[in-house]
C-alpha positions in Angstrom: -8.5 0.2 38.3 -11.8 -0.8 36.9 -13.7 -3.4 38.4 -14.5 -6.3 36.3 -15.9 -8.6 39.3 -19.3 -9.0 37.5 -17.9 -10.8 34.3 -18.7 -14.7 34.4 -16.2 -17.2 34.0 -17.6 -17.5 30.4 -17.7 -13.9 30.0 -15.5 -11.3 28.1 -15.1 -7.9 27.7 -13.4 -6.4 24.3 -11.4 -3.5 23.7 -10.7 -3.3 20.5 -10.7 -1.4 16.9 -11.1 -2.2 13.5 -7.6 -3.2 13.0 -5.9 -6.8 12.1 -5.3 -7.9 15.6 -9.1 -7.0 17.2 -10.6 -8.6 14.2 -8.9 -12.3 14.9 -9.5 -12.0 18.5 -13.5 -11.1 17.6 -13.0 -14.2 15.2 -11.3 -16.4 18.0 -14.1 -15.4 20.5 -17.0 -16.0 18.1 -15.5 -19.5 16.5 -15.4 -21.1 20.4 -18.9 -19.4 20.8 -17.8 -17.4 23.8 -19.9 -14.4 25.5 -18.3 -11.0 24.8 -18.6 -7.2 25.1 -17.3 -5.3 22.5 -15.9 -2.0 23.8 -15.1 -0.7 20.1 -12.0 2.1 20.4 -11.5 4.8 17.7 -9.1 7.8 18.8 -9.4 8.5 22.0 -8.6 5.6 24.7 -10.0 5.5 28.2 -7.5 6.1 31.2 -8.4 2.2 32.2 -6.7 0.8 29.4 -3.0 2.3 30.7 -3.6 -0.1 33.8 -5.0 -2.9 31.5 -1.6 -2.9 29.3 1.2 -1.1 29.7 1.9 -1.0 25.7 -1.2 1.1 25.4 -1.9 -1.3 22.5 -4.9 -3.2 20.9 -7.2 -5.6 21.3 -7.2 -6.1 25.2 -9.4 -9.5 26.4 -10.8 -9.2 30.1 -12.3 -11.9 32.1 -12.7 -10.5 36.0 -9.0 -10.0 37.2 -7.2 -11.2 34.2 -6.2 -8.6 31.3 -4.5 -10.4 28.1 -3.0 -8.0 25.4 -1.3 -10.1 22.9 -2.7 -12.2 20.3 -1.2 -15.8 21.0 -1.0 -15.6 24.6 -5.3 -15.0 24.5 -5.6 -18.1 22.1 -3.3 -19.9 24.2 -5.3 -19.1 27.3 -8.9 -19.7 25.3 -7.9 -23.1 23.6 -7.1 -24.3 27.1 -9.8 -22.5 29.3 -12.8 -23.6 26.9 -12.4 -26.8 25.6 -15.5 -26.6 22.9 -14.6 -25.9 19.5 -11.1 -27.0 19.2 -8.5 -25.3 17.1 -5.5 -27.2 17.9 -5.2 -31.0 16.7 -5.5 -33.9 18.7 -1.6 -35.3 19.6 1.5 -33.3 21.1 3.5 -33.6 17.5 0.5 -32.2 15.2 0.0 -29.4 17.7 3.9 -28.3 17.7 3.5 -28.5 13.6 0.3 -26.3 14.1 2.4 -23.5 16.3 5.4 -23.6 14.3 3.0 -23.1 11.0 1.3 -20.2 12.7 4.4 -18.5 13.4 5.8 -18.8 10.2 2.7 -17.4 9.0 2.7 -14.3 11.5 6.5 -14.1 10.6 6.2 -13.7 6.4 2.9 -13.0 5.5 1.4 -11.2 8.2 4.6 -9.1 8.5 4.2 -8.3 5.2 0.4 -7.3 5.9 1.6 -5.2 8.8 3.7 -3.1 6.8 0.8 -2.3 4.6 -2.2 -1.8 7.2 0.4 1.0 8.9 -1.3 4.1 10.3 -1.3 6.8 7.7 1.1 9.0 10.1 3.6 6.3 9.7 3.5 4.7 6.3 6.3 4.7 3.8 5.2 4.2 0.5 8.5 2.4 -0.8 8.5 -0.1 2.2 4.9 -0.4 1.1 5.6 -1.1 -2.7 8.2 -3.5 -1.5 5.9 -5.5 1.0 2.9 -5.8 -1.4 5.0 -7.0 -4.4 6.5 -9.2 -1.9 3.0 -10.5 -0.9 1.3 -10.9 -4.2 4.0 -13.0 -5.8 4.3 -15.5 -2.5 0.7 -15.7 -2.3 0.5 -16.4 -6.3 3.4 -19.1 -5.9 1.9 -21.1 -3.0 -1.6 -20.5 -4.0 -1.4 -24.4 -5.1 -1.1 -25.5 -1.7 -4.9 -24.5 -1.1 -6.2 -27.0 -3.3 -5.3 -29.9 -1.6 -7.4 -29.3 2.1 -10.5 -28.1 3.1 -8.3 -25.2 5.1 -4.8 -24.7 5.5 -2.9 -27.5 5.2 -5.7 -29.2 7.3 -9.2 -31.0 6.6 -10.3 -29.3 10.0 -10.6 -25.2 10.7 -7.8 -24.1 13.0 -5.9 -21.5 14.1 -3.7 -20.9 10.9 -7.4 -20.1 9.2 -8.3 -17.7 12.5 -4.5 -15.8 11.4 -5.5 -15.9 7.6 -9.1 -14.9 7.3 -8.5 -11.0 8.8 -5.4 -10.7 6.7 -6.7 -12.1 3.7 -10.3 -9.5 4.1 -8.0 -7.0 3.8 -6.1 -7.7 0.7 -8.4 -5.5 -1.6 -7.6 -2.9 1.2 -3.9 -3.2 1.1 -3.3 -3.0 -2.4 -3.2 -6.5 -3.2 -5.1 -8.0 -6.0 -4.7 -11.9 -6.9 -5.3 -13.1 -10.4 -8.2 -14.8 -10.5 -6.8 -17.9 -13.5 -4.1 -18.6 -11.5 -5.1 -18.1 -7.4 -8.6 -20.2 -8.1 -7.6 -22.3 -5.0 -6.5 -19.3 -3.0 -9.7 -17.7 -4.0 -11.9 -20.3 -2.8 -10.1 -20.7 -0.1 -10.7 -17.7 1.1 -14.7 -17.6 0.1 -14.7 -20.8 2.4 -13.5 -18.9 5.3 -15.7 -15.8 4.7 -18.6 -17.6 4.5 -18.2 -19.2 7.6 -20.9 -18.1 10.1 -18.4 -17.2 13.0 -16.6 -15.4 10.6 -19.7 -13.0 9.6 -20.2 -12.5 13.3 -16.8 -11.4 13.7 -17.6 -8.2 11.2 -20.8 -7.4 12.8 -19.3 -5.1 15.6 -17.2 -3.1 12.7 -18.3 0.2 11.7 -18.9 1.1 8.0 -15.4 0.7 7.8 -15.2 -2.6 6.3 -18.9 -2.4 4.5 -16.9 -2.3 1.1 -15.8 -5.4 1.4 -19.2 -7.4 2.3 -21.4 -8.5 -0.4 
């Protein structure tokens, strides 16, 4: 197995790709200001990462002897490890509000997003139609609701915005286009979150992949 002995306690290395997942840990990792290595993945994956994660999946986060492959348990283990730049709130109830928030995000929207950000060998067009349909007209509905905080559902950034900001950059490239008289909030929203300077950090390590969608 590789040896990862050299990494500070502060220190991380990456392995991810361009995909959803990488791109909120990247996010996650540049928000708390934390040291990182980006060991950026295309086709081929090193033997190592077998070892690292039995799933064979991405992003993988490695600290010295510690290997975390899935995308809660790493915040989980960075909002507790490094206590700068909080993205939980303050008391036990708002933080069990916060988690059950997130994974109602993760299970509608970002399912949705999932079906449509499926690997070309895989994707179905009519679960496609389906899911994007289904996720313009729920973003169009609640797009209210972002007109009344700073971020979502909160005057402070968290980790509902870390979830949001990598699923809503890819909207243009999923298919889904939000009208711009009646999403205003949404929109500006979003603006908020790309303009944020962790969040332009986060895309530097991408390929030309994502150069589309900078301006």
């Amino acid at each position: 197995m590789a040896d990862f002995s050299h990494l500070l306690p502060s220190q991380f290395l990456l392995y991810g790709n361009d995909g959803y997942d990488s791109h909120v840990v990247r996010l996650l990792l540049e928000e708390k200001q934390l040291s990182y290595e980006l060991a950026y993945i295309q086709d081929e994956r090193p033997e190592e990462l077998a070892q690292l994660n039995p799933y064979a999946t991405l992003p993988i986060l490695v600290n010295r002897d510690l290997a975390l492959y899935e995308i809660n348990t790493i915040f989980e283990y960075l909002e507790e490890r490094h206590g700068a730049a909080k993205l939980l709130p303050a008391t036990p109830k708002e933080r069990a509000s916060t988690r059950q928030l997130a994974w109602r995000l993760q299970t509608d929207w970002l399912s949705l997003g999932r079906t449509l950000l499926t690997h070309p060998d895989s994707f179905d067009e009519m679960q496609a139609k389906i899911a994007r349909q289904s996720l313009s007209n729920s973003l169009i509905t609640l797009s209210p609701l972002f007109n009344k905080h700073e971020y979502f559902l909160s005057e402070q950034f968290g980790w509902c915005d870390i979830l949001l900001a990598p699923l809503f950059w890819r909207l243009p490239k999923m298919g889904v286009h939000l009208p711009a008289h009646i999403c205003k909030p949404l929109i500006n929203y979003q603006q908020r979150l790309f303009l944020r300077q962790s969040f332009k950090n986060s895309l530097k390590p991408l390929p030309n992949y994502l150069d589309k969608y900078t301006e």
